[in-house]
C-alpha positions in Angstrom: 0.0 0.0 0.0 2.9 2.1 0.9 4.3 2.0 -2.2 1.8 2.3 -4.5 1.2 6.0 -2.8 5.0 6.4 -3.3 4.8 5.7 -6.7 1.7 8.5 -7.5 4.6 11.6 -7.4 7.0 9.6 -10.4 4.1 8.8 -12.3 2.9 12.3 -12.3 6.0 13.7 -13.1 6.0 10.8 -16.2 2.6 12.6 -17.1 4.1 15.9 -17.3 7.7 14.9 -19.0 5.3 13.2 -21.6 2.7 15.7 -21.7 5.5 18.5 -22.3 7.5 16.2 -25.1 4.0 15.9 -26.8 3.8 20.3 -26.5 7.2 20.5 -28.3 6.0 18.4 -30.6 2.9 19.5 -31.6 4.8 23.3 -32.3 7.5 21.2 -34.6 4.4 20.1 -36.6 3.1 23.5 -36.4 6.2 25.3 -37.7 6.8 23.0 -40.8 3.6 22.9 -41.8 3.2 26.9 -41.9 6.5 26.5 -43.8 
């Protein structure tokens, strides 16, 4: 039990690193395709 509450924080801060890689992304697309 311990550890699955331990484990929330590192999953969240997957979420975000993932979230933000996805953002970057997106304005790469964004800046060819206006190209």
């Amino acid at each position: 039990m311990c550890n699955h509450i331990h484990s929330i924080p590192y999953n969240l801060t997957y979420f975000i690193n993932f979230f933000h890689h996805g953002l970057s992304f997106l304005r790469v697309n964004e800046y060819i395709s206006s190209r």
